[in-house]
C-alpha positions in Angstrom: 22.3 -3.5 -13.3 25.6 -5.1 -11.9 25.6 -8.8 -11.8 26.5 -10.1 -8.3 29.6 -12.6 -8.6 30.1 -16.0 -7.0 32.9 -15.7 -4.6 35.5 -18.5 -4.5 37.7 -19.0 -1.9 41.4 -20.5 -2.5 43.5 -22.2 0.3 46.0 -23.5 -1.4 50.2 -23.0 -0.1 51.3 -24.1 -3.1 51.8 -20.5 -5.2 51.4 -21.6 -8.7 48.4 -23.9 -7.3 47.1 -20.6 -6.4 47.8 -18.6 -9.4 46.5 -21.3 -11.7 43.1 -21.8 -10.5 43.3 -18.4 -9.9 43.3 -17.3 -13.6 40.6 -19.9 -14.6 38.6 -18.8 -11.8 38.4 -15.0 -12.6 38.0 -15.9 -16.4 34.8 -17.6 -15.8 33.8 -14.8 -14.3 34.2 -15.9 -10.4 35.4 -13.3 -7.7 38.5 -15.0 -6.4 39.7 -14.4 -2.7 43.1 -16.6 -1.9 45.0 -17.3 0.7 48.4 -19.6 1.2 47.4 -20.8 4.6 44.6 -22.5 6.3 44.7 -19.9 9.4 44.0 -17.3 7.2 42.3 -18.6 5.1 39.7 -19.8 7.7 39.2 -15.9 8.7 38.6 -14.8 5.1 36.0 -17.5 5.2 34.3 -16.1 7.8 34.8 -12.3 7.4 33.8 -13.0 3.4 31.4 -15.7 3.7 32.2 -16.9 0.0 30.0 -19.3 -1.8 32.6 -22.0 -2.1 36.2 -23.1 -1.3 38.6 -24.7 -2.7 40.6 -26.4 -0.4 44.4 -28.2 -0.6 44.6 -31.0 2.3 48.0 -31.2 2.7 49.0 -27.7 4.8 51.3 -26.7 7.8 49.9 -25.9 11.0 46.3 -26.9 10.5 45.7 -29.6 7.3 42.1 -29.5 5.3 40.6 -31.8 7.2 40.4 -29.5 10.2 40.1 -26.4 8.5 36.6 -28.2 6.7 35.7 -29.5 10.7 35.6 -25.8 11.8 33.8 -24.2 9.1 31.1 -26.8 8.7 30.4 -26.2 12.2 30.4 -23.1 12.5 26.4 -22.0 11.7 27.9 -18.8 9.7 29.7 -20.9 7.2 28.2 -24.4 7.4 26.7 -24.1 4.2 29.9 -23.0 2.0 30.3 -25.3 -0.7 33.6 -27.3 0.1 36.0 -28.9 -2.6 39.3 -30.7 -1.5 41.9 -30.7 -4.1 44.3 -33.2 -3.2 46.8 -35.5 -4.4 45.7 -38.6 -2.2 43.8 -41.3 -4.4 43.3 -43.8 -1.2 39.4 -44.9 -0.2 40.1 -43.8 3.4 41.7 -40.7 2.9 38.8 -39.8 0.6 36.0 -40.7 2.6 37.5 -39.1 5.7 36.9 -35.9 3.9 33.5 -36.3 3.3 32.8 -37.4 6.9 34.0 -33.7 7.8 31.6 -32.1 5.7 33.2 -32.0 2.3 31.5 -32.0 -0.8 33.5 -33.3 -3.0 37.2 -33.7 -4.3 39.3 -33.1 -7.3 42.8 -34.7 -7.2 46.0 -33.3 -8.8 47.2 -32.6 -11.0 43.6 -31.6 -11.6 41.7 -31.0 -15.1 40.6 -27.1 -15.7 37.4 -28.4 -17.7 36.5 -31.1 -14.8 37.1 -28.9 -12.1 35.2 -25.8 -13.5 32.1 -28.3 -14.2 32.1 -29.3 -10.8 32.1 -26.1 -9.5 28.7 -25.2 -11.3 27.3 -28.2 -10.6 27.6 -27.2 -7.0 26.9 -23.9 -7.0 24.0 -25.2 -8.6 22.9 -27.3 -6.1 24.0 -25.2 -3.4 21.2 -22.2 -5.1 18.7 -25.0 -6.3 19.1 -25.9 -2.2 18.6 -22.4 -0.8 15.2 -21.8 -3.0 14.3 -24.7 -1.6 14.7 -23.9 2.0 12.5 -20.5 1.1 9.9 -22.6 -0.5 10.1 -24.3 3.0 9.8 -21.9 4.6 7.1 -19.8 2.9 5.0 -22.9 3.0 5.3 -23.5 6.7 4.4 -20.0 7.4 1.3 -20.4 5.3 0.4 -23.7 6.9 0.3 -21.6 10.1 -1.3 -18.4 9.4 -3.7 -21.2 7.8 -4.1 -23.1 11.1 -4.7 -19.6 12.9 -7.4 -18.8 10.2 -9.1 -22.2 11.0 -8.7 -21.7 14.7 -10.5 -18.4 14.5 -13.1 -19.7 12.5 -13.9 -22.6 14.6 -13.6 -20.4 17.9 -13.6 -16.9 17.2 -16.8 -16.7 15.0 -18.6 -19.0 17.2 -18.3 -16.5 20.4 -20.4 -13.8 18.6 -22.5 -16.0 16.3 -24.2 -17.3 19.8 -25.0 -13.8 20.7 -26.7 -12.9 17.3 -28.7 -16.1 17.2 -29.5 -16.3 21.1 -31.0 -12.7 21.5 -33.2 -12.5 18.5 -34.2 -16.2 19.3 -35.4 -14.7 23.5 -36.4 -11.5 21.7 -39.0 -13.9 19.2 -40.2 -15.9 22.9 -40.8 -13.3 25.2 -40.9 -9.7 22.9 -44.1 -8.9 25.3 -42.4 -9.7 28.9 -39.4 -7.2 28.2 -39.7 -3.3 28.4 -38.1 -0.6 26.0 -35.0 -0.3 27.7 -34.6 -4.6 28.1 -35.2 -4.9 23.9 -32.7 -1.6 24.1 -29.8 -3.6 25.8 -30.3 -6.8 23.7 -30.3 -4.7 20.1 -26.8 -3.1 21.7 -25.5 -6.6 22.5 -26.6 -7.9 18.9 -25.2 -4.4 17.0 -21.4 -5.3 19.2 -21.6 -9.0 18.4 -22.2 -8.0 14.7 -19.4 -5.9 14.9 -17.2 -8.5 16.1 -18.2 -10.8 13.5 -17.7 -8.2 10.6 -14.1 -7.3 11.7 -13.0 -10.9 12.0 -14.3 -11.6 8.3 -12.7 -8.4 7.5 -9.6 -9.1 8.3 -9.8 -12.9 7.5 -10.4 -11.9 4.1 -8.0 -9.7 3.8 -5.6 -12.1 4.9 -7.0 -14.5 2.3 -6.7 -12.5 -0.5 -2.9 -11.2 0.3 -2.2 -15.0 0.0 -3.4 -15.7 -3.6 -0.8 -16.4 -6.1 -2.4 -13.5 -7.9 -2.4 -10.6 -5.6 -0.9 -8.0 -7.4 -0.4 -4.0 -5.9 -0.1 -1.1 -8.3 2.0 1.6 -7.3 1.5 5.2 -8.4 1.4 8.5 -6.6 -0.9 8.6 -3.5 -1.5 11.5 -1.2 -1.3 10.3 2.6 -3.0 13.0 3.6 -6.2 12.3 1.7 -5.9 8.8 2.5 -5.4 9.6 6.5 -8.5 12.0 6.4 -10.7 9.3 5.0 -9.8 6.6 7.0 -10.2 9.0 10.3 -13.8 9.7 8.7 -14.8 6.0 8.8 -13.6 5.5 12.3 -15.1 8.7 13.3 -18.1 7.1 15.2 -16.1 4.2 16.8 -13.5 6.9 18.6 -16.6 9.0 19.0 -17.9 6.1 21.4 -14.7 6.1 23.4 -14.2 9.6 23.5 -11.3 9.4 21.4 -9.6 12.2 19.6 -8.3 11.8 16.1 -5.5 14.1 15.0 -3.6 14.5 11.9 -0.7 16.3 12.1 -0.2 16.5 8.1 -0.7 19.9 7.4 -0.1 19.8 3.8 -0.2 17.2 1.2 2.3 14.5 1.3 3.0 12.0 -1.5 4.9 9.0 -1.5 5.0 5.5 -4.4 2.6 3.1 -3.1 -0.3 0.9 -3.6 -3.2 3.2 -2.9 -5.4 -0.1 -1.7 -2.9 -1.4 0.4 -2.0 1.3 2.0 -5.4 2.2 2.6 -5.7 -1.1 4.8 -2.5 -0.6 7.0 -3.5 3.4 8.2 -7.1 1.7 8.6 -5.8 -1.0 10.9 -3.2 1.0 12.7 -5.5 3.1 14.0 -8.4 1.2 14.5 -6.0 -0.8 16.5 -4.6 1.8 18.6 -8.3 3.0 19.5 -9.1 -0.5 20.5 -6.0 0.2 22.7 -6.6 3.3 24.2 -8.6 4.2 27.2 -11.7 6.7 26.9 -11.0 10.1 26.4 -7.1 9.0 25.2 -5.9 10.4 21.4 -4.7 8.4 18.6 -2.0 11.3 16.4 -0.8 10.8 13.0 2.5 12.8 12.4 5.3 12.3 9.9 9.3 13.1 9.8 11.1 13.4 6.2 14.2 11.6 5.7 16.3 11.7 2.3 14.2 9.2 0.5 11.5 8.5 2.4 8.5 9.4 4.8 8.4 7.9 8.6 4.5 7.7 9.3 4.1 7.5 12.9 0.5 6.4 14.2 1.0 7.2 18.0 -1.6 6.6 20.8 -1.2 7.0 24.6 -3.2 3.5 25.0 -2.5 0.7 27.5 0.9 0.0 26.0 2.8 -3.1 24.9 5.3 -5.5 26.7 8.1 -6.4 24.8 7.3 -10.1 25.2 4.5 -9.3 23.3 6.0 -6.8 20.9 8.0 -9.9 19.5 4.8 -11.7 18.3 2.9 -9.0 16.9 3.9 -9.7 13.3 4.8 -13.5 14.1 2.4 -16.0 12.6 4.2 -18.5 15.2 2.3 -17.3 18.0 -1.7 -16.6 18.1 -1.4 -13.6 19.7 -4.4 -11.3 20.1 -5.8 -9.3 23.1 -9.1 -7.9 23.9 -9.0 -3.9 23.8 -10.0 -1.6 26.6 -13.6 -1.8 25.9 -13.2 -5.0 25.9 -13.4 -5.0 21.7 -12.2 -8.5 20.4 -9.7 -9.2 17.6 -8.0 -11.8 15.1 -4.6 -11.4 16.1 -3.9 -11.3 11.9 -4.4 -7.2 11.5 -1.0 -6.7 11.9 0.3 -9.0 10.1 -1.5 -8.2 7.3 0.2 -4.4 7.9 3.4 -5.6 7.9 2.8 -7.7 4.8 1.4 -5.2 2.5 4.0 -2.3 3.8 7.0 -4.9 3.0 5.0 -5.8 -0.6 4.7 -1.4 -1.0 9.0 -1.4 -0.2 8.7 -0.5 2.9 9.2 -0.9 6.4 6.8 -1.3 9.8 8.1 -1.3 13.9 6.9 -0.4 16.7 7.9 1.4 19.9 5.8 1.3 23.1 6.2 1.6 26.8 3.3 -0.2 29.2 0.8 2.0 30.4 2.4 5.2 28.4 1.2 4.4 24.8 2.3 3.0 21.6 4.2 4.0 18.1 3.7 2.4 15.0 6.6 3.5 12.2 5.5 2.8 8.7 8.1 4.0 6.2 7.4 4.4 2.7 9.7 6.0 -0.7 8.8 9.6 -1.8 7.2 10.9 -5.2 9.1 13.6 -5.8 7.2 15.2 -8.0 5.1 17.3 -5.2 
């Protein structure tokens, strides 16, 4: 596998400035872009995005000191690493450099070995810096999807916990006052509310386990079409209840690398979401399309629909976003992000395409086995 090379960027209109550094630049293994003008050099910057630039002060038209203004604020190249190489040695004319955005300075005539060391040390910093801002930001997203998990613990349980604890408790006080059909309704009410309450842990500990440190998938050869069957076989009943028809459109076996668990948990959610979201007597249709290295599951449904507004939060653990179905059948709002999760952790890819009150596509792509 290729090693991806650190790009250094030269402005410099001195020529043997430029083919100096140039030489000790490629010979420590740097890909070296130059340019003998700061107008130039500022659209290399920004058509190249390199990870650092070395920068002469002193040039015609615009000097370093503007060329550093404009790319530090610019939000495409803020973050380039930023070396003047001058000849100044006076306090203010240093400082005024760093007060554009500059990270350091080397003056001339400059020392190979110093300047190389300082390079690293940025690029370092500058990759010590961006892990650091993913660390960020993986922990604030898990400090939200942990808020959500709270919040739907705290609210979401509660709901149906008072209906399995209320009705039993009437049932115990006045079991001789009701008739058949009154003890009927109530054992309905406290089957749904059981329901409810065993699709919310569901999910939450799905969710919960996707987060340990430990979660690990194992990817081998898995059949969709065996895996499609069996999760239209558990949901049988529910659709059965809405008069929904199930339809798999894989008329043959299809294989593609994946995690056999995982995947097993996105085709269940998809389509128990999509019967959630379809009216009685709607379909919910699983067909495929095969590209050059991969398989486009599409789990289709003419259901209520989805707004785009909404389509925007559906894998976003920013917004709590969950709706009651058609039936009026309750969620967590975290199914789908679970989806996307364990597709992205399988190498693969989830969207959606819906239209209000026409129906809904959810695109699941996943890499072939190609030994069929």
């Amino acid at each position: 596998m290729s090693v991806i090379k650190q790009k250094i960027l030269i402005v410099d209109d001195a020529p043997v400035n430029i083919k100096v550094l140039g030489y000790m630049l490629k010979d420590s293994d740097y890909e070296v872009l130059i340019s003998n003008n700061s107008k130039n050099g500022l659209e290399i910057a920004q058509n190249n995005l390199p990870d650092l630039i070395l920068l002469d002060i002193n040039m015609p038209e615009m000097d370093g000191y503007e060329f550093c203004k404009l790319i530090k604020g610019d939000k495409r190249t803020k973050d380039i690493v930023i070396i003047f190489l001058t000849a100044k040695t006076e306090t203010d004319e240093i400082v005024k450099g760093f007060e554009m955005g500059a990270e350091d300075y080397v003056t001339k005539p400059f020392n190979s070995g110093e300047l190389l060391a300082r390079i690293r040390t940025h690029l370092s910093l500058k990759q010590k810096n961006y892990e650091l801002q993913l660390l960020n930001k993986k922990l604030d997203e898990a400090n939200k999807l942990k808020n959500r998990f709270f919040s739907i613990i705290s609210h979401d349980l509660r709901s149906p916990f008072t209906t399995l604890m209320g009705i039993p408790e009437l049932l115990i006080q006045r079991y001789d006052s009701f008739d058949k059909e009154k003890i009927l309704e109530y054992i309905k009410k406290i089957y749904s509310s059981g329901k409810i309450v065993y699709n919310l842990l569901d999910n939450l500990l799905e969710w919960s386990r996707s987060q340990l440190d430990n979660f690990n998938i194992t990817i081998t050869r898995v059949n969709l079409k065996d895996i499609i069957e069996n999760v239209f076989l558990s949901l049988k009943d529910i659709a059965s209840n809405k008069n929904i028809n199930l339809i798999c459109d894989l008329t043959s076996d299809l294989f593609v690398n994946a995690d056999i668990y995982t995947i097993t948990t996105v085709i269940r959610n998809l389509v128990s979401n999509s019967i959630k979201f379809t009216k009685n007597s709607g379909f919910v249709k699983i067909t495929y399309i095969e590209l050059e290295n991969e398989f486009e599951i599409c789990i289709e449904d003419n259901g209520i629909g989805i707004s785009k507004d909404n389509i925007e939060k559906l894998f976003s653990s920013d917004t709590n976003f969950s709706k009651n179905g058609t039936n009026g059948e309750k969620g967590t709002g975290l199914g789908l992000i679970i989806c996307k999760e364990f597709i992205e952790k399988n190498g693969g890819n989830i969207r959606v395409e819906s239209e209000e009150n026409i129906g809904t596509k959810f695109l699941i792509s996943l890499t072939k086995n190609f030994h069929q």
